[in-house]
Kinemage of the C-alpha trace (Angstrom):
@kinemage 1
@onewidth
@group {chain A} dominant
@subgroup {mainchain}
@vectorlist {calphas} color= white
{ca unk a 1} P 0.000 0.000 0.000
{ca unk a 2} L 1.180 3.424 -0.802
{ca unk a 3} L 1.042 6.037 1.629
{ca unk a 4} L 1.604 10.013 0.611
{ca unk a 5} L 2.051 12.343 3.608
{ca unk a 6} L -1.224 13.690 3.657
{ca unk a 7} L -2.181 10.870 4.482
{ca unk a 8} L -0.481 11.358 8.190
{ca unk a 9} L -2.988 12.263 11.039
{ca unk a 10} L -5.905 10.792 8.807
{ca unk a 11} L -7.790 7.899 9.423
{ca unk a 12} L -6.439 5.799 6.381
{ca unk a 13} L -2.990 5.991 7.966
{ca unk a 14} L -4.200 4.898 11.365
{ca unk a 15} L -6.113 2.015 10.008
{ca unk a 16} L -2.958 0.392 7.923
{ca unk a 17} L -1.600 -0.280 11.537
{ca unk a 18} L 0.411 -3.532 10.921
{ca unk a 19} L 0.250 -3.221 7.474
{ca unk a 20} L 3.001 -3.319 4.438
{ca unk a 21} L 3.553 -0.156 2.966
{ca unk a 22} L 5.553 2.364 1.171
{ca unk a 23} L 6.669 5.755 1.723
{ca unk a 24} L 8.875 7.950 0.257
{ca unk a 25} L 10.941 10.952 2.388
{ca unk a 26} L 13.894 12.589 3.101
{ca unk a 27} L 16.075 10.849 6.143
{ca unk a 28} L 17.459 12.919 9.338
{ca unk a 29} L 19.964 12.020 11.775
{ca unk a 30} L 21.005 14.238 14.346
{ca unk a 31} L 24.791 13.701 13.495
{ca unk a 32} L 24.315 13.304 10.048
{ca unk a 33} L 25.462 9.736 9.578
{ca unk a 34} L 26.043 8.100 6.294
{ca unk a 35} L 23.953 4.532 7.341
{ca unk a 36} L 21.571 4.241 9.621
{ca unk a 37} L 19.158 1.585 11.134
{ca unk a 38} L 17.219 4.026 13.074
{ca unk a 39} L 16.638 7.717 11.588
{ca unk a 40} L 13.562 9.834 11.035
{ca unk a 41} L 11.676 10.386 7.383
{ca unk a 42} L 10.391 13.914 6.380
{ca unk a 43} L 8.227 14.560 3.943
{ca unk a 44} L 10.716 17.321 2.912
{ca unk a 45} L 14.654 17.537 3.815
{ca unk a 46} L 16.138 19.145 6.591
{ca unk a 47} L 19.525 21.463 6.735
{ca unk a 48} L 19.617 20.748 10.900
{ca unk a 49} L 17.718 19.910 14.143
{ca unk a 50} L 15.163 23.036 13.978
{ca unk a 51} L 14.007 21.732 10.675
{ca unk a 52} L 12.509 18.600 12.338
{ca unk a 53} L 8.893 19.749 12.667
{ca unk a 54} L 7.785 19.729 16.369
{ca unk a 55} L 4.558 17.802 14.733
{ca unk a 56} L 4.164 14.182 16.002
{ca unk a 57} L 2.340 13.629 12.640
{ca unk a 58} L 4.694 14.962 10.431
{ca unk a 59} L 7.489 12.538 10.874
{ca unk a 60} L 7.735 8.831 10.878
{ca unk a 61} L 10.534 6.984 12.793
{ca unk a 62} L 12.243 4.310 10.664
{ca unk a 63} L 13.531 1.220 11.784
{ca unk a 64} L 15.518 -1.186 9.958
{ca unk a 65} L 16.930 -4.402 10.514
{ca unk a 66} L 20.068 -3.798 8.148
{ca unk a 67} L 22.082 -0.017 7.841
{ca unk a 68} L 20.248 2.398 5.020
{ca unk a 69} L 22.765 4.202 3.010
{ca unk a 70} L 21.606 7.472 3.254
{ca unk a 71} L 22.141 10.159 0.680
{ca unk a 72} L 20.985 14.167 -0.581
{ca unk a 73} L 18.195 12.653 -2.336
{ca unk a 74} L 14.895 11.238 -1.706
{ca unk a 75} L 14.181 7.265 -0.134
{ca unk a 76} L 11.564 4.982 -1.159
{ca unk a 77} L 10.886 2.912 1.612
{ca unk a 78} L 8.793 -0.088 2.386
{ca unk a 79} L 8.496 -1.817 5.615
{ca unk a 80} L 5.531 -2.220 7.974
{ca unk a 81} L 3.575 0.458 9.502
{ca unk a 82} L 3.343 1.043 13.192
{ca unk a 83} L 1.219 3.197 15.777
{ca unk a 84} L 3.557 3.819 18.469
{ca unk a 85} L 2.454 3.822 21.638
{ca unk a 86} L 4.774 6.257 23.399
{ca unk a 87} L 2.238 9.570 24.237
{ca unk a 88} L 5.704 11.809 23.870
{ca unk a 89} L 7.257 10.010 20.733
{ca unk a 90} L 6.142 9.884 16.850
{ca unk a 91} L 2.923 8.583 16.029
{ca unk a 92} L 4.090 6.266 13.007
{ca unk a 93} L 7.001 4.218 12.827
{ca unk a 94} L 8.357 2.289 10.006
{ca unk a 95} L 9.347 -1.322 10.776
{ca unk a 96} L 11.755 -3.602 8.885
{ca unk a 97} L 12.432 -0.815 6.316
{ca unk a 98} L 14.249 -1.049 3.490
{ca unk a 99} L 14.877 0.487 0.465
{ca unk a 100} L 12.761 0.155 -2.243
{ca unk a 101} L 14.312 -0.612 -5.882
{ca unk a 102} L 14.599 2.081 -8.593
{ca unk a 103} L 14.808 5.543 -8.153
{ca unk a 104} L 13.013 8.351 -7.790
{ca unk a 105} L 12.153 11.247 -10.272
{ca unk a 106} L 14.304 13.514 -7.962
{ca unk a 107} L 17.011 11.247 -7.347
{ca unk a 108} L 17.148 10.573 -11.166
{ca unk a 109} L 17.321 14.115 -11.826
{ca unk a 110} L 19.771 14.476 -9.266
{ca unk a 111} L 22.033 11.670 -10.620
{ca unk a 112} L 21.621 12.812 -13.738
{ca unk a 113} L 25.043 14.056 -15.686
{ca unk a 114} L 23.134 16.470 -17.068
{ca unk a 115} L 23.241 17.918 -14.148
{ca unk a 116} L 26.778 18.007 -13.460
{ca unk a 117} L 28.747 21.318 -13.745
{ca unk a 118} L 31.313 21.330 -16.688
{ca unk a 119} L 34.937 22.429 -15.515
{ca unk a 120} L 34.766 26.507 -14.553
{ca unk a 121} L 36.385 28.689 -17.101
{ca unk a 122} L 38.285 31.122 -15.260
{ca unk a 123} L 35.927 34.002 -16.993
{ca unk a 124} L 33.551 32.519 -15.245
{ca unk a 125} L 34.953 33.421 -11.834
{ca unk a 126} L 32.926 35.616 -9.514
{ca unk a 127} L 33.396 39.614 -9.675
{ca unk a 128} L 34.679 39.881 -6.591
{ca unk a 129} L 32.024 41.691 -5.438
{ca unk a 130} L 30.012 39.004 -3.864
{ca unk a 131} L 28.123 39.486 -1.034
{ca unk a 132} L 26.694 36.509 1.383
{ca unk a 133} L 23.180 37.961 3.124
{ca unk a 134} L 23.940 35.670 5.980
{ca unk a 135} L 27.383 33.405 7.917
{ca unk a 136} L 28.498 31.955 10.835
{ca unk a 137} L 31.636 30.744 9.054
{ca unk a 138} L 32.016 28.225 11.757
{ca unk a 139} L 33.638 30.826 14.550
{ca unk a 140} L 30.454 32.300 15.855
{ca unk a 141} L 28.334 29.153 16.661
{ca unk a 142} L 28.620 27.899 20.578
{ca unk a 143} L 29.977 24.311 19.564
{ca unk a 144} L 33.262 26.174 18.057
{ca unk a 145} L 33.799 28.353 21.360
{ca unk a 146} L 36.979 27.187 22.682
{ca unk a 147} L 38.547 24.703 20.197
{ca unk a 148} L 41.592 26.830 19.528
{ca unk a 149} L 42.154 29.384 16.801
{ca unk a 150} L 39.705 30.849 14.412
{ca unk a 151} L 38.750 28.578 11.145
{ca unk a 152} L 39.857 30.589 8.005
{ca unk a 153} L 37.264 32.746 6.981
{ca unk a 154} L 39.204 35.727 4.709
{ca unk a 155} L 41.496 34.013 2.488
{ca unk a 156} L 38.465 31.597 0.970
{ca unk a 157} L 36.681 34.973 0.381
{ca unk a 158} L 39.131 36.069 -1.563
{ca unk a 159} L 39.593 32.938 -3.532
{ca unk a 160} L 35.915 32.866 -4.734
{ca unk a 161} L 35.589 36.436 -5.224
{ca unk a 162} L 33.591 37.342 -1.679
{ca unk a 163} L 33.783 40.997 -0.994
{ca unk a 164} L 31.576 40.809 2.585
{ca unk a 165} L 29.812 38.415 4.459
{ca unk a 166} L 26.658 39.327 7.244
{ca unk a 167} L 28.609 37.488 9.736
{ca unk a 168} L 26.246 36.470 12.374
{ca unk a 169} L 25.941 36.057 16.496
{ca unk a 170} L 23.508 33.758 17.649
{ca unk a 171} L 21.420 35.095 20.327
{ca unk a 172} L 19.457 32.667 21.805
{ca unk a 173} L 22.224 30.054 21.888
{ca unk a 174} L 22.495 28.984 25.473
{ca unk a 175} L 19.123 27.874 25.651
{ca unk a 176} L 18.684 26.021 22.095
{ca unk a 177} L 19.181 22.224 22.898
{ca unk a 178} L 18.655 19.271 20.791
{ca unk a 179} L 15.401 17.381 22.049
{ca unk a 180} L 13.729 14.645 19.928
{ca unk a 181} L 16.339 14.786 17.391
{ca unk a 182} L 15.658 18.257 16.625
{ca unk a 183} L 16.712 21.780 18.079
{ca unk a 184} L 13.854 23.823 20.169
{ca unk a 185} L 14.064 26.165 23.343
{ca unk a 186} L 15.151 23.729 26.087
{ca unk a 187} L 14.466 26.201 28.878
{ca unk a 188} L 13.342 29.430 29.526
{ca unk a 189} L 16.541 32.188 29.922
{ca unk a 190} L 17.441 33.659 33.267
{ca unk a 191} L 17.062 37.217 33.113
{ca unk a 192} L 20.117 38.851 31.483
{ca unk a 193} L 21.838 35.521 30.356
{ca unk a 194} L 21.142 36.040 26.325
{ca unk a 195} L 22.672 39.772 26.673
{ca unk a 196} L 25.782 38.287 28.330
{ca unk a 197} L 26.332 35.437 26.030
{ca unk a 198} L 25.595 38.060 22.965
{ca unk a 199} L 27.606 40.601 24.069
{ca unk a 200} L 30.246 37.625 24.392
{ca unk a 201} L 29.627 37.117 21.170
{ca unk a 202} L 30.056 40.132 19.269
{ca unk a 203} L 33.761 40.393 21.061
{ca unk a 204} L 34.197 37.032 19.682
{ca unk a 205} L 33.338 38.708 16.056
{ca unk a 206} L 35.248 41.727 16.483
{ca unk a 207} L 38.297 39.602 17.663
{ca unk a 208} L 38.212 38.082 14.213
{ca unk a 209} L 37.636 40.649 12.555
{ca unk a 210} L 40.817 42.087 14.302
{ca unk a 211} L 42.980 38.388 13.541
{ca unk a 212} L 42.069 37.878 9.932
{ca unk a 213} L 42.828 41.987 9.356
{ca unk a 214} L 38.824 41.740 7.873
{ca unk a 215} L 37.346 45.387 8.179
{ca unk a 216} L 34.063 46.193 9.833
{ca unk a 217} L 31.697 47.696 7.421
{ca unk a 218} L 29.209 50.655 9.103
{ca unk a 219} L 27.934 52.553 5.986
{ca unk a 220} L 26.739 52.028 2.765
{ca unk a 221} L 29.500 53.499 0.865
{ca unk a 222} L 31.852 51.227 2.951
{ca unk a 223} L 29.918 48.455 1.483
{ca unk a 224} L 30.125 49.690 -1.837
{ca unk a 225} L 33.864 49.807 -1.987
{ca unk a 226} L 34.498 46.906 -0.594
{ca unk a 227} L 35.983 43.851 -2.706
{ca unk a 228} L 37.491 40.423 -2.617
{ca unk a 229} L 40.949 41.591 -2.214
{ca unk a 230} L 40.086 42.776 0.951
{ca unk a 231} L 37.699 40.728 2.452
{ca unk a 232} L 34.815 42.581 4.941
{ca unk a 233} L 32.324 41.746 7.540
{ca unk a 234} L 28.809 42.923 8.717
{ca unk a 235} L 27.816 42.517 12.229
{ca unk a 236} L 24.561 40.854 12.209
{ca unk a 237} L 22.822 39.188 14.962
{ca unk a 238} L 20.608 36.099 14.663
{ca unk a 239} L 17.584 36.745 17.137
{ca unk a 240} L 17.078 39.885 18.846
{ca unk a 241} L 16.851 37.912 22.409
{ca unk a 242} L 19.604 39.867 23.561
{ca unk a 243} L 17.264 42.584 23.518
{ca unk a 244} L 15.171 41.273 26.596
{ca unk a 245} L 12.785 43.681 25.770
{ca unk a 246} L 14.762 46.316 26.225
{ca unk a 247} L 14.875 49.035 23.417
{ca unk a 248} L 17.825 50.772 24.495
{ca unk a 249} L 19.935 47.581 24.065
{ca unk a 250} L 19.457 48.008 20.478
{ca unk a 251} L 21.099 51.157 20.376
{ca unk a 252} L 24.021 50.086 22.237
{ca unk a 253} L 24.926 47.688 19.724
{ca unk a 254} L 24.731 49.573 17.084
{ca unk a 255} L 26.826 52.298 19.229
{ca unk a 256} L 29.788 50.082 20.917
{ca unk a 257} L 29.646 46.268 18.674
{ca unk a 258} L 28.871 48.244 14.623
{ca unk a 259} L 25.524 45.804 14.439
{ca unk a 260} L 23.938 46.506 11.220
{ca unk a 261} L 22.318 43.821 10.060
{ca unk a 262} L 19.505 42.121 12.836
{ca unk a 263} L 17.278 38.841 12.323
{ca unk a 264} L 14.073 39.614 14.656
{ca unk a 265} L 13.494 35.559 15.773
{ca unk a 266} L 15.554 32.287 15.290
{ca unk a 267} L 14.760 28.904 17.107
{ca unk a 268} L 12.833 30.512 19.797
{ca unk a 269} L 9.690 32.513 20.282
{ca unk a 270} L 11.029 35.556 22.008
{ca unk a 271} L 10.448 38.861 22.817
{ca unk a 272} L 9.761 40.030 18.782
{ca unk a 273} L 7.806 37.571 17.208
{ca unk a 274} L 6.769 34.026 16.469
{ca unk a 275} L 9.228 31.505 14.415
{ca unk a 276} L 8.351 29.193 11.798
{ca unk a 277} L 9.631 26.248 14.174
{ca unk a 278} L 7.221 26.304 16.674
{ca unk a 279} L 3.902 27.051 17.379
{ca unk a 280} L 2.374 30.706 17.338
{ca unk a 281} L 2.098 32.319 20.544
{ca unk a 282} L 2.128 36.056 19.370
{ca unk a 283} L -0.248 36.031 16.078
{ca unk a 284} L 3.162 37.460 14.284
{ca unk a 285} L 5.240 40.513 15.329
{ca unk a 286} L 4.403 41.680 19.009
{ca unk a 287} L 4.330 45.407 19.781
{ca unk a 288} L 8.144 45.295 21.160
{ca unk a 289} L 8.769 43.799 17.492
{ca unk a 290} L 7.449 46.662 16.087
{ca unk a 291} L 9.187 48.663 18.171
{ca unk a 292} L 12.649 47.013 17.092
{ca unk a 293} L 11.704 47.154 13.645
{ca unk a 294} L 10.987 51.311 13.315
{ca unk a 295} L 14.368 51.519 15.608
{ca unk a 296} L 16.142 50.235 12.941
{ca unk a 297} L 14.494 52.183 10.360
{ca unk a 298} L 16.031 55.164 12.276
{ca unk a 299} L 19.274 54.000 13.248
{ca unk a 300} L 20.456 52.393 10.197
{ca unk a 301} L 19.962 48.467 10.902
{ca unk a 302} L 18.646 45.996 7.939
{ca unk a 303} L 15.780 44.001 9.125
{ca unk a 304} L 15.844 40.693 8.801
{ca unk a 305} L 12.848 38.490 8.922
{ca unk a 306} L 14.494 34.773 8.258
{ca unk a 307} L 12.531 32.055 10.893
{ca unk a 308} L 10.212 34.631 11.464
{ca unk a 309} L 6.502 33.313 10.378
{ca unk a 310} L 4.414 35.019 7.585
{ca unk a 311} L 2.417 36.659 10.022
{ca unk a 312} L 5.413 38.046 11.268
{ca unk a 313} L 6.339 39.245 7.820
{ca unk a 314} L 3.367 40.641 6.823
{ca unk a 315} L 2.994 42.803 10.015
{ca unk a 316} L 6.653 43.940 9.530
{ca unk a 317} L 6.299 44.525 6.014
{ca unk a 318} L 3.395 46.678 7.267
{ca unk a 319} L 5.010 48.612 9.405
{ca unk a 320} L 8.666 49.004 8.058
{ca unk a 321} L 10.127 52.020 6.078
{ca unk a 322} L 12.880 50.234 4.581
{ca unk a 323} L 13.480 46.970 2.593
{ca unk a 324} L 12.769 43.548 4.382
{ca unk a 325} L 15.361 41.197 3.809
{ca unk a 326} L 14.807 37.059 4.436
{ca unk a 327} L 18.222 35.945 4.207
{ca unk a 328} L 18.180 32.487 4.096
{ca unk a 329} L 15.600 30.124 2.897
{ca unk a 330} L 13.987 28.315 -0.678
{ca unk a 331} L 10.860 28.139 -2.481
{ca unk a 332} L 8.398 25.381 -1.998
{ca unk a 333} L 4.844 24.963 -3.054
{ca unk a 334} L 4.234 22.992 -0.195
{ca unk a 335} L 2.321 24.627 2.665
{ca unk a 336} L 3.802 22.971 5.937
{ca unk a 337} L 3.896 24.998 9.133
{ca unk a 338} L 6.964 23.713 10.374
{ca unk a 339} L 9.199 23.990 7.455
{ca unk a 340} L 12.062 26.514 6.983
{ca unk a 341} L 11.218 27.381 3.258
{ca unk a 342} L 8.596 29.630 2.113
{ca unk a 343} L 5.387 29.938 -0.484
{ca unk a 344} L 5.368 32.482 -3.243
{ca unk a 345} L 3.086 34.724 -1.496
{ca unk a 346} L 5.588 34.881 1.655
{ca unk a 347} L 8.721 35.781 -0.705
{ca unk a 348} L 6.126 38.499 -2.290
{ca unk a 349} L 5.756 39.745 0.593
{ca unk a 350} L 9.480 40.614 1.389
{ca unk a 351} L 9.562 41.467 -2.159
{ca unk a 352} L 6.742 44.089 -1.723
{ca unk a 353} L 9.261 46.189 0.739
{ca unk a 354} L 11.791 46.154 -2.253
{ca unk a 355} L 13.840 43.655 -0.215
{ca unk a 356} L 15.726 41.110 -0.678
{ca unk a 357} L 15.478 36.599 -0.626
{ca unk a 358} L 18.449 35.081 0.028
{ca unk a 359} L 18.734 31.496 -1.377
{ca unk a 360} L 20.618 28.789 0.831
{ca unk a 361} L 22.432 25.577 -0.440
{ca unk a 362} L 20.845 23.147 1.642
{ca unk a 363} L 22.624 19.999 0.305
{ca unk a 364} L 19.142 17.373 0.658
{ca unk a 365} L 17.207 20.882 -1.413
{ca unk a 366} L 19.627 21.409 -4.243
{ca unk a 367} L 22.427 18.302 -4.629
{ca unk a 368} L 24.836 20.070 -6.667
{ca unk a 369} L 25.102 23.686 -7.968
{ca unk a 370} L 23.563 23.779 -10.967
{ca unk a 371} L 20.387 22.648 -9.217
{ca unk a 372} L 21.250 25.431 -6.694
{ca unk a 373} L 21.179 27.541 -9.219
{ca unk a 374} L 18.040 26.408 -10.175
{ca unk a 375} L 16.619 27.631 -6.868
{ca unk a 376} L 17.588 30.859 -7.806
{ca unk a 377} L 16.006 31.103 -10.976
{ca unk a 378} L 12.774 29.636 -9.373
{ca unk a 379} L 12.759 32.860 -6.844
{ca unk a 380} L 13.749 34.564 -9.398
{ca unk a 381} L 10.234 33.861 -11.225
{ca unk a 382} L 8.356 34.817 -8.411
{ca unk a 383} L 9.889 38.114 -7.112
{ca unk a 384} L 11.969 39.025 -9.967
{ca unk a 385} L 15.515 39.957 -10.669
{ca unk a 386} L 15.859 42.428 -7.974
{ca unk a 387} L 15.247 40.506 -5.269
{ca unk a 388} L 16.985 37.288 -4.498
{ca unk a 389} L 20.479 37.209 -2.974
{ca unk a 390} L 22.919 34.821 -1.575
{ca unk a 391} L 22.188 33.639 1.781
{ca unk a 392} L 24.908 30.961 2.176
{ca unk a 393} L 24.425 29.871 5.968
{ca unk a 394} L 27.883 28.588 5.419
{ca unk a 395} L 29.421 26.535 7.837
{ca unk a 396} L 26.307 27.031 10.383
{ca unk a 397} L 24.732 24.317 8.242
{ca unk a 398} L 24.846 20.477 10.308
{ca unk a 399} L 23.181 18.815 7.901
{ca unk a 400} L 25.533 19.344 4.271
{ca unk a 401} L 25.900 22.491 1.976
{ca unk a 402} L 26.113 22.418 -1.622
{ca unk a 403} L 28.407 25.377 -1.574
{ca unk a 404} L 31.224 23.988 1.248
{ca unk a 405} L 33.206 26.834 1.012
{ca unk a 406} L 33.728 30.664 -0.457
{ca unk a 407} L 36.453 29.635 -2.907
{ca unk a 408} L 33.478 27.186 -4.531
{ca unk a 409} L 31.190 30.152 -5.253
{ca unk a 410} L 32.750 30.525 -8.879
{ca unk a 411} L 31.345 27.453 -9.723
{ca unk a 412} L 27.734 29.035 -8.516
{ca unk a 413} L 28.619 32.286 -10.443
{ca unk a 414} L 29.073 29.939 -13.604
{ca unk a 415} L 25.932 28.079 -12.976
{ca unk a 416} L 24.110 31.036 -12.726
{ca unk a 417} L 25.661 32.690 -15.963
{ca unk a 418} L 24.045 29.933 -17.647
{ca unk a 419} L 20.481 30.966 -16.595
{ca unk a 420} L 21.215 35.337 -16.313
{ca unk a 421} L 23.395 38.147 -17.663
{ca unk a 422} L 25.885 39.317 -16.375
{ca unk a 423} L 24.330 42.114 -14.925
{ca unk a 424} L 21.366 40.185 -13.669
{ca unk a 425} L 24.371 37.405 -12.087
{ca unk a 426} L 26.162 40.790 -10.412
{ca unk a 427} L 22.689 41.506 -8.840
{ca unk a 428} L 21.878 37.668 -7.316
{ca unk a 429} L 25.645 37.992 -5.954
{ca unk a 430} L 25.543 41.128 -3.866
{ca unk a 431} L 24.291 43.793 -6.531
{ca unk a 432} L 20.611 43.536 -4.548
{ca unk a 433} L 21.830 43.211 -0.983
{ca unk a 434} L 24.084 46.372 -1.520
{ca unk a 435} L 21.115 48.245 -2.574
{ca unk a 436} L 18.963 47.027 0.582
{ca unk a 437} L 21.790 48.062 2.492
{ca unk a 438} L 22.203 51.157 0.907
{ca unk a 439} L 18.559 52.314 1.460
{ca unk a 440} L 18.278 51.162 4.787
{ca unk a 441} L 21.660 53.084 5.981
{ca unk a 442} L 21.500 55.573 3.779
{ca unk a 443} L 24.721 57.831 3.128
C-alpha cells in the first residue's frame, strides 16, 4: 500500500496499523550519519535539528533491521507500519524498512550528468564583489567556542571572489538544545543571560575581525567599496533575544559592537515575534517587534525576517520604512507549518518592501550547484531579478551544503551565468543586498 504524507494524522494511515507499505521521504539524523538503522523520514529535507517539525504527525521513525545508506536525495521505503504507543514520541514508525528498488524522479534528476557542472572557465569566476546575506563561518556558533584558533574565513573569500559576508551572532544560543532529534528552546533564559552570552559574542566577532585583518563595514559606501581583495564583515545578529525587551539595548549595539544587520526571531519565540519552528504564541510581530523594527528604520539596521513566520512578515512589512530582507531560505509549493522554506506569497511579501530573498544551499534541497542555481532562478520567477540574494548559511549548516566553502562560489557564479546576464548574475551575488543596504543606511 502506498502512503503520501497527507495521508499522516488521517484515518487511512491509522487504520494500515500492521500493514506493508511504502513511503517515500527525506532521512534525518542528528549527526548526520552516512547509514543508519534508526533515523527519522520527512516529507521534505532538513539542513539541521530546527528543521525537524515539532509535529508528532509529520514525521515517521524508521527502523531497519540492516544499515540504510543514506544520501541528498529522496528514499523509497517499504516496511511495515506502526502506531507507536509512546504519548511523547512519533505517532508512526516504520518497521523492517528497506529500500525500495529504482529511483526516484528527484534522485534521477539528481544523478543525472546532465546535471553536473562542466569544468569553470576562469571568466567565469565571480566579480569579486560578492556578497553573502547571511554566515556563521564556523567561529560564531557555541559548539566552536573554545577549540583553539579561528577557522579561516578571509582568504576563501578572496579565492571565490567574496567581498563581505553578514557574519552572524547567535542570540538565543544557550538555551537552544537538541530534544527529539531536533533543536527547540530547552528552557526558559534567566534574566540577562542572552545579553551576556551576545555581548560575548560580538567580542568574539570583532576579535576576528581584528585576527584575519577583515574590516568592519558601518555605511553604505563602505559596502560599496568593498571587494574580494580585501575581504569585509557585517555585524549581524541572529535573534534579537539579547534585547530582553529592552529598546535601548538596540542602540548600544549599534553604538559600541557596529551591528547593522539584525534577524528579529531564530529557534525561539522571544520577545519580537513568532518563528516558523514552533507554534504561534504572538499572532506574528508583538508590539516590542514593532518597536525594534521602526528603531532600525532610524538608526540604520537591515531588518531581517528569516525564521520569522508570515504573520510576522506581513505585520513587519506593514510597518517598516525600509526593505525587508529574508536571508536564508527556498521556495516550496508545499504549505507545511513547520518547514524553513517559504510559499510564493511569503517571498512576495518581502519582495513588496523592495527587499531582498536570500537562497541557501541546503545539500538534501539542491544536490549540486547547478540545481542550486536552479533555486535561484525559481525565486527569481516569483519576485523578480531584484530581489533574491545569496544567503549561504555557510558553515552554520549540520546537515551538508552544496556550496562547502567561499572559494566554490565561482562554480555558482558559472551556474548562474548559464540561466542570467551578467548584470542580472552581479545583482543575485551582492548587486541587490548592496542596494537594501544602501537604502536602509542611507549615506
Amino acid at each position: 500500500m502506498r502512503l503520501h504524507w497527507r495521508d499522516l494524522g488521517s484515518p487511512r494511515a491509522d487504520r494500515t496499523h500492521g500493514k506493508p507499505v511504502e513511503l517515500s521521504g527525506f532521512a534525518f539524523t542528528p549527526l548526520a550519519a552516512r547509514t543508519a538503522d534508526h533515523f527519522l523520514l520527512m516529507a521534505e529535507p532538513g539542513c539541521c535539528q530546527g528543521c525537524v517539525p515539532a509535529n508528532p504527525l509529520a514525521v515517521v521513525e524508521v527502523f531497519a533491521d540492516q544499515p540504510i545508506k543514506l544520501g541528498a536525495g529522496e528514499l523509497r521505503l517499504t516496511g511495515t507500519w506502526r502506531l507507536s504507543s509512546d504519548p511523547d514520541g512519533w505517532r508512526y514508525q516504520l518497521r523492517g524498512a528497506e529500500v525500495k528498488c529504482g529511483l526516484s524522479r528527484r534522485a534521477l534528476m539528481a544523478a543525472s550528468p546532465l546535471f553536473c557542472l562542466p569544468v569553470v572557465p576562469a571568466m567565469a569566476q565571480a566579480d569579486g564583489t560578492a556578497v553573502d546575506l547571511h554566515s556563521h563561518a564556523r567561529n560564531l556558533i557555541q559548539m566552536a567556542y573554545g577549540r583553539g584558533s579561528f577557522a579561516a574565513v578571509a582568504e576563501p573569500m578572496r579565492q571565490g571572489g567574496v567581498s563581505a559576508i553578514c557574519l552572524a551572532v547567535v542570540a538565543d544560543s544557550p538555551i537552544i538544545k537538541t530534544m527529539d532529534g531536533r533543536l527547540r528552546p530547552g528552557r526558559d533564559p534567566r534574566p540577562g543571560e542572552l545579553y551576556d552570552y551576545t555581548q560575548r559574542s560580538f567580542q568574539q566577532l570583532h576579535a576576528l575581525a581584528g585576527t584575519q585583518q577583515m574590516p568592519i563595514l558601518r555605511t553604505a559606501a563602505e559596502l560599496n567599496a568593498a571587494r574580494a581583495s580585501r575581504p569585509s564583515l557585517i555585524v549581524s545578529s541572529e535573534g534579537g533575544d539579547f534585547l530582553e525587551g529592552k529598546i535601548e539595548r538596540l542602540d548600544e549595539a549599534y553604538q559600541r559592537w557596529g551591528l547593522r544587520h539584525l534577524q528579529l526571531t531564530h529557534y525561539r519565540p522571544n520577545e519580537l515575534g513568532d518563528i516558523q519552528t514552533e507554534p504561534s504564541v504572538h499572532g506574528g510581530l508583538t508590539q516590542f517587534g514593532v518597536e525594534v523594527v521602526r528603531r532600525c528604520n532610524q538608526l540604520g539596521i537591515v531588518v531581517d525576517v528569516a525564521h520569522g513566520t508570515y504573520e510576522l512578515v506581513k505585520k513587519a512589512a506593514s510597518v517598516t520604512t525600509k526593505p525587508l530582507v529574508l536571508s536564508h531560505t527556498s521556495l516550496t509549493d508545499r504549505p507545511a507549518a513547520w518547514t524553513r522554506r517559504i510559499l510564493p506569497d511569503h517571498a512576495r511579501a518581502i519582495a513588496a518592501t523592495g527587499g531582498v530573498i536570500g537562497i541557501w544551499p541546503v545539500l538534501g534541497y539542491f544536490p549540486n550547484v547547478v540545481a542550486y542555481a536552479d533555486g535561484f532562478a525559481r525565486m527569481v520567477d516569483v519576485v523578480g531579478i531584484n530581489h533574491v540574494g545569496l544567503g549561504t548559511d555557510l558553515l552554520g549548516l549540520p546537515g551538508g551544503s552544496t556550496l562547502v566553502n567561499y572559494n566554490d562560489l565561482p562554480q555558482l557564479a558559472a551556474a548562474l551565468r548559464s540561466k542570467f546576464s551578467p548584470e542580472e548574475t552581479a545583482k543575485l551575488l551582492g548587486g541587490n543586498y548592496r542596494r537594501v543596504f544602501q537604502a536602509s543606511l542611507g549615506g
